[in-house]
C-alpha positions as CSV (number, residue, x, y, z in Angstrom):
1,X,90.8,105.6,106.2
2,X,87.4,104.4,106.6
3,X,85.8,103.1,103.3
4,X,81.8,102.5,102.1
5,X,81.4,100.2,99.6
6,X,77.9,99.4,98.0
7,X,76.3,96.5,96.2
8,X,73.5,96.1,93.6
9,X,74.6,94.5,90.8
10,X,71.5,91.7,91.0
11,X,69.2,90.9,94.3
12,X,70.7,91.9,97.2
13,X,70.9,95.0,98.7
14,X,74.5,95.7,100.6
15,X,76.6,98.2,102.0
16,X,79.7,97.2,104.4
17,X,82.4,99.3,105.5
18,X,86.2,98.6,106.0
19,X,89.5,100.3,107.2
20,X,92.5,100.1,105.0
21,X,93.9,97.3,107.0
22,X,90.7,95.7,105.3
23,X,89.0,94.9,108.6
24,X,85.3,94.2,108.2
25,X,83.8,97.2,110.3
26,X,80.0,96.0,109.2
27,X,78.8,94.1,106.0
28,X,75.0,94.1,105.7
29,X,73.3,92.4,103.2
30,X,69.2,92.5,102.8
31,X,68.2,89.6,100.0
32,X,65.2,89.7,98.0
33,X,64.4,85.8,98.2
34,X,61.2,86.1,99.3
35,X,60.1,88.9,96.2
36,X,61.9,86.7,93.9
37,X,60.2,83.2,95.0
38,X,57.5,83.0,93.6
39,X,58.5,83.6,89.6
40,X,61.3,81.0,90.1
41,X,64.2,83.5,89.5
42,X,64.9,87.3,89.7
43,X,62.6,89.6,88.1
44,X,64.6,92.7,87.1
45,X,62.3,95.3,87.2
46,X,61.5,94.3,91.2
47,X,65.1,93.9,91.8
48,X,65.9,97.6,90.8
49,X,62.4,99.1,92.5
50,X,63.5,96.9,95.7
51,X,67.4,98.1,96.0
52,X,65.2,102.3,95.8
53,X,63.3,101.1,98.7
54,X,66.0,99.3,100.3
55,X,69.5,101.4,100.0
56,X,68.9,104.3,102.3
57,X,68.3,101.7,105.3
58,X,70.9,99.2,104.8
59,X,73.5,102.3,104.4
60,X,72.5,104.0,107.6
61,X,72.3,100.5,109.1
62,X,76.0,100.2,108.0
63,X,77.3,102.8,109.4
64,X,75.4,102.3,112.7
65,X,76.8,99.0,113.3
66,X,80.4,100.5,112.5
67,X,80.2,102.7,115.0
68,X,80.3,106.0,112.5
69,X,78.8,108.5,110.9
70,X,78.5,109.5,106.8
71,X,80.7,112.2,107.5
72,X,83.2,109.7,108.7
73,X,83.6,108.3,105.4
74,X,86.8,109.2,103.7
75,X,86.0,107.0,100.5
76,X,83.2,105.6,98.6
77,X,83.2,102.4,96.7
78,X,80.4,100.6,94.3
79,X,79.8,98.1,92.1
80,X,79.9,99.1,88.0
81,X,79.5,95.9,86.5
82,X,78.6,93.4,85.1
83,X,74.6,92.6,86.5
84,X,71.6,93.7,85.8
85,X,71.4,97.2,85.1
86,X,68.7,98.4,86.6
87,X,70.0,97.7,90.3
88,X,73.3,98.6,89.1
89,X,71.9,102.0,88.7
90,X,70.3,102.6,91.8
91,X,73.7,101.2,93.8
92,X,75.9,103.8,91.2
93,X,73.4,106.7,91.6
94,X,73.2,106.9,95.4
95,X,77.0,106.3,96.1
96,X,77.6,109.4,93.6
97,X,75.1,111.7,95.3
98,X,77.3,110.8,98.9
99,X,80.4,111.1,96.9
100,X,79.3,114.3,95.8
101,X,77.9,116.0,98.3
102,X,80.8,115.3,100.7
103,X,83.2,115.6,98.1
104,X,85.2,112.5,98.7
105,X,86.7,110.1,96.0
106,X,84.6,107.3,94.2
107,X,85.8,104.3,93.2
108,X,84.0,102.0,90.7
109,X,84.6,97.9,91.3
110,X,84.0,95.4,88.9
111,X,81.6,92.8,90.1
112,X,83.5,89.5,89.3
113,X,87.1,91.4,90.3
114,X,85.4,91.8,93.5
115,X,84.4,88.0,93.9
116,X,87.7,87.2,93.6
117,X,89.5,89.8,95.6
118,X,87.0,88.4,98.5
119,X,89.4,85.7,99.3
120,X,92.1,88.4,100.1
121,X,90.3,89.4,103.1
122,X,90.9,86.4,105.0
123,X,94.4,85.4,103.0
124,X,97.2,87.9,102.7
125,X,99.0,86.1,101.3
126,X,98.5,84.0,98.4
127,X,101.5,82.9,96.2
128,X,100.9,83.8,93.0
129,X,100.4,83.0,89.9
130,X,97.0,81.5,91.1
131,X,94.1,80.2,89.2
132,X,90.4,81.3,90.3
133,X,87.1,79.4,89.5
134,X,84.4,82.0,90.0
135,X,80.8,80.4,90.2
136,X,77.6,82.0,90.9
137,X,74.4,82.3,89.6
138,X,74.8,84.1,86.4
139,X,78.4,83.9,85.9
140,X,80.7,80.7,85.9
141,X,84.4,81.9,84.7
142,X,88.2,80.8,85.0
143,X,91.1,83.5,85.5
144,X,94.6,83.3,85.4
145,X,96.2,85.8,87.8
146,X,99.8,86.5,86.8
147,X,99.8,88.6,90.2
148,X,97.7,91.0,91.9
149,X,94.7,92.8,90.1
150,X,96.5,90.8,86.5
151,X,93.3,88.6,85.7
152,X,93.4,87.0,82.5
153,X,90.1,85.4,81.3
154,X,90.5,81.5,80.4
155,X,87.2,80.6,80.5
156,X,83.4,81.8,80.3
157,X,79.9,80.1,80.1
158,X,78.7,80.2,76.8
159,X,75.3,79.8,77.8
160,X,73.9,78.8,81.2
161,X,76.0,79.3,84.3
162,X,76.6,77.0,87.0
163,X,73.8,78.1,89.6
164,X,71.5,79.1,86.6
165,X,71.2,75.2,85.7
166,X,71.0,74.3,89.6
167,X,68.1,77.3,89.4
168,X,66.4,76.2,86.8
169,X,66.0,72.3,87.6
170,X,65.0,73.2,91.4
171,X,62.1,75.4,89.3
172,X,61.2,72.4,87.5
173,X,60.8,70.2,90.3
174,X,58.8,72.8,92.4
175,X,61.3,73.0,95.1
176,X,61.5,77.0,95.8
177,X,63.6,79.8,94.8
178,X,66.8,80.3,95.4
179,X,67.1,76.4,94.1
180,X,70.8,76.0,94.7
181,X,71.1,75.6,98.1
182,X,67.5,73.6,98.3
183,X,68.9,70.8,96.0
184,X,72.7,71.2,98.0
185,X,70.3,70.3,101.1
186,X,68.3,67.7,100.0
187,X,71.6,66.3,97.9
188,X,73.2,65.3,101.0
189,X,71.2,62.3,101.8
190,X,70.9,61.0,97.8
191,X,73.2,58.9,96.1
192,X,75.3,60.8,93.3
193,X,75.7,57.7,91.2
194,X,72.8,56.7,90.5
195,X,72.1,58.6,87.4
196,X,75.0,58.6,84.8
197,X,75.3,62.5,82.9
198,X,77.7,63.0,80.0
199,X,79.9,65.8,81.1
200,X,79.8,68.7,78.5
201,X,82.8,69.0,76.0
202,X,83.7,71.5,74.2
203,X,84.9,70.8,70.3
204,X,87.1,73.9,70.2
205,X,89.4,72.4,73.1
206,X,88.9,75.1,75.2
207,X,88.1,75.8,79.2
208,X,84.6,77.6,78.4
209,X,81.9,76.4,80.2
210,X,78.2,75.1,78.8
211,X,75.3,74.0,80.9
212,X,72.5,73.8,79.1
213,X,73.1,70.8,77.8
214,X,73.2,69.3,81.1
215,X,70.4,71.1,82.4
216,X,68.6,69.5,79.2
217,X,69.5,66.0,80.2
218,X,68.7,66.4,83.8
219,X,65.2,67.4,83.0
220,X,64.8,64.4,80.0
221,X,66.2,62.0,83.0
222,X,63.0,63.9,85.2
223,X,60.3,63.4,82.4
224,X,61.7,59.9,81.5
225,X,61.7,58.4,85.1
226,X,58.5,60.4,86.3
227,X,60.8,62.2,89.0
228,X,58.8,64.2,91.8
229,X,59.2,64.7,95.2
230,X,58.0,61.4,96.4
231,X,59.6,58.9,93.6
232,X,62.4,57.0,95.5
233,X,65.1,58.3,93.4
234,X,64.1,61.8,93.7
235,X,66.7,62.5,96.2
236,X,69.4,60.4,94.4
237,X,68.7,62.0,91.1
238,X,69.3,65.6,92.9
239,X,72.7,64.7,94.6
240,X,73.6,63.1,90.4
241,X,72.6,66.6,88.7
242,X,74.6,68.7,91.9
243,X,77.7,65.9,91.3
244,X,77.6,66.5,87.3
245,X,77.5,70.3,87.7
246,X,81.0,69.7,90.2
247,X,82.4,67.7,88.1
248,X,81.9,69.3,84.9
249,X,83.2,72.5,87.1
250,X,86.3,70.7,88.4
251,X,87.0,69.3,84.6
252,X,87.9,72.4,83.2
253,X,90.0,73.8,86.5
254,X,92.0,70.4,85.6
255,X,92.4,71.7,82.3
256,X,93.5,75.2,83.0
257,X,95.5,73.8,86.2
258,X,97.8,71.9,83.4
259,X,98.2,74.4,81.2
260,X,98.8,77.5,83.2
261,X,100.9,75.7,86.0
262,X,99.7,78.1,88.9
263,X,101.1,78.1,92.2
264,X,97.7,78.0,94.2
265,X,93.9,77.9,93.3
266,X,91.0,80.1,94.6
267,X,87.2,79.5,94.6
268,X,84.9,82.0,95.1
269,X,81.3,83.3,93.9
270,X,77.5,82.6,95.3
271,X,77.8,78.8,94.7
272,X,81.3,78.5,96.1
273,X,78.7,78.1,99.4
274,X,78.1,74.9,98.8
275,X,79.9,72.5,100.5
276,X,80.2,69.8,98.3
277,X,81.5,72.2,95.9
278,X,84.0,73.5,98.4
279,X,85.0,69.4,100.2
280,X,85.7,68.7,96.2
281,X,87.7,71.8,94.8
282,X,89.8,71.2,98.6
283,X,90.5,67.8,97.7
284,X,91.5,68.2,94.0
285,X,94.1,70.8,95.1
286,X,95.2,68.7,97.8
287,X,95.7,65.6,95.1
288,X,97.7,68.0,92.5
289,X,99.6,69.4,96.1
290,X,98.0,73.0,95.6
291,X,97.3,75.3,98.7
292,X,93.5,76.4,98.2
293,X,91.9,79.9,99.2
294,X,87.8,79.8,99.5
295,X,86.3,83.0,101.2
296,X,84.0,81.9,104.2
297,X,80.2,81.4,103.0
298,X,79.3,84.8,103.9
299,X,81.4,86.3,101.7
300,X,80.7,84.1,98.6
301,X,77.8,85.8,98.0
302,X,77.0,89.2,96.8
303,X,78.3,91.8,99.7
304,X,80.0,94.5,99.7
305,X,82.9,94.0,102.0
306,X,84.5,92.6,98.8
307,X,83.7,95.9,97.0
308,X,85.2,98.2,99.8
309,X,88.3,95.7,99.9
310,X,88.9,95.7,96.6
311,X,88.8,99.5,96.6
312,X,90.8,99.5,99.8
313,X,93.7,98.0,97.6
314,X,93.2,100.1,94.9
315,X,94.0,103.4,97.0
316,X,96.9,101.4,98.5
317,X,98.4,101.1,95.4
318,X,97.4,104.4,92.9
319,X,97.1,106.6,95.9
320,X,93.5,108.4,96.7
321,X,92.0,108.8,93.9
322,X,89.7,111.9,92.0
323,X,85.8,111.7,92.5
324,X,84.1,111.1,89.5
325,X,80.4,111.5,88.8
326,X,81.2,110.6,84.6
327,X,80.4,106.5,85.9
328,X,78.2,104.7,84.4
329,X,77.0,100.7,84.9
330,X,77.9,98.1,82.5
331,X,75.9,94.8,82.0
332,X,78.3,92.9,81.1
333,X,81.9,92.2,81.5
């Protein structure tokens, strides 16, 4: 069985396509950076007109580099939810006009489900129950998983998510968009204890995550010390912000860790890419003697290879399933 997933739940434009051995075939993934630089974030209504411009070519360009042909396709696979739904749309409509026009079965995947199922491509197997720390740019959340496709939410930003707050200070200093990986760069050569920040707390004792009040303090710490790119703590203030996100990050999967007693953790999501984030989580299983499952970079962010797995499984387990064009995208989980 040969399976085409599609993504569009935010900026990037992908289509990938796997065998139900869940061997990659092709997983091409166009990003709209360059759109998006210039207001600092994602601008929805681009993102959606983008992903119409964008779908038809990264779909055929898909199936080139697998070596097939749409008729080849014995299954279709796209993204649902949660993201912006404008690009969700695009993604849902064009993978149920292929769907229905060569009457083949379409299976709707849930964005953050996928995330963590993308660790199963490399991993068969993972012992169970595990706990996964999902962190991207507009989702930071925790999950129990009792056992396969069993995801029990433990934890959710209440307000900014991880690598909004990394976003949003990198905007602040002028340093470009996507700012997550510009301040994981520049972070490398800084000192991370040079600035002290209060980790955030939260008074109802449980694993949610807030950032805002961080990202408040980081840009007080910026205003108070005149912080630019050319003050001589500008570099050691970035790698004390990144360290605070971390550890406020790896606070809470301590929590949850001691609670739920799981036999192995995952990380995954578009900021599991950076590799302070991933030396850190490695070590703090290694210190509580958990085995640790992180997908390779390229599959932490948005792709569909982790659509059309996830799918993949799905037939594996409920058997081929009915085509239906009654979908619709949700924003939210």
């Amino acid at each position: 069985m040969k399976i085409l997933g599609i993504e569009t739940s935010c900026d990037e434009t992908s289509a990938a396509v796997l065998d139900d051995k869940l061997k990659i075939l092709s997983n091409v993934v166009l990003s709209q950076d360059e759109i998006h630089a210039p207001y600092g974030g994602v601008v929805p209504e681009l993102a959606s007109r983008q992903h119409i411009l964008s779908i038809g070519y990264v779909v055929e360009e898909s199936l080139r580099r697998a070596g097939l042909t749409v008729r080849d396709i014995d299954a279709y696979a796209v993204t649902q939810g949660p993201g912006l739904i404008g690009s969700l749309l695009v993604g849902l409509s064009f993978a149920k006009g292929l769907a229905f026009y060569f009457d083949k079965p379409l299976i709707p995947v849930d964005h953050l489900e996928a995330h963590i199922h993308s660790v199963f491509l490399e991993n068969k197997r993972i012992p169970f129950p595990c706990l996964a720390l999902l962190v991207s740019g507009g989702h930071t959340s925790l999950f129990f998983l009792e056992k396969k496709f069993h995801y029990q939410p433990i934890g959710r930003t209440r307000d900014d998510a991880a690598g909004e707050a990394l976003d949003k200070v990198a905007k602040y200093l002028d340093l470009g968009y996507p700012g997550g990986p510009v301040i994981e760069k520049k972070a490398e050569k800084g000192n991370p204890r040079k600035f002290a920040f209060a980790l955030p707390r939260m008074t109802d004792q449980s694993m949610d995550f807030s950032f805002s009040g961080l990202k408040t303090a980081a840009l007080r710490t910026i205003k108070q010390n005149q912080i630019n790119g050319v003050h001589p703590s500008f570099l050691d203030f970035l790698a004390s912000f990144e360290n605070a996100v971390i550890r406020a990050l790896l606070a809470n999967v301590d929590l949850a860790a001691k609670r739920f007693k799981p036999r192995s953790l995952i990380l995954c999501g578009g900021v599991a890419r950076n590799k302070k984030l991933r030396r850190d989580f490695a070590d703090f299983a290694r210190k509580n003697q958990h085995p640790v499952f992180i997908p390779s970079p390229e599959l932490c962010t948005d792709n569909a290879a982790m659509v059309a797995a996830l799918a993949a499984d799905k037939i594996s387990i409920l058997g081929e399933l009915p085509l239906s064009l009654g979908l619709n995208a949700y924003p939210r989980t």
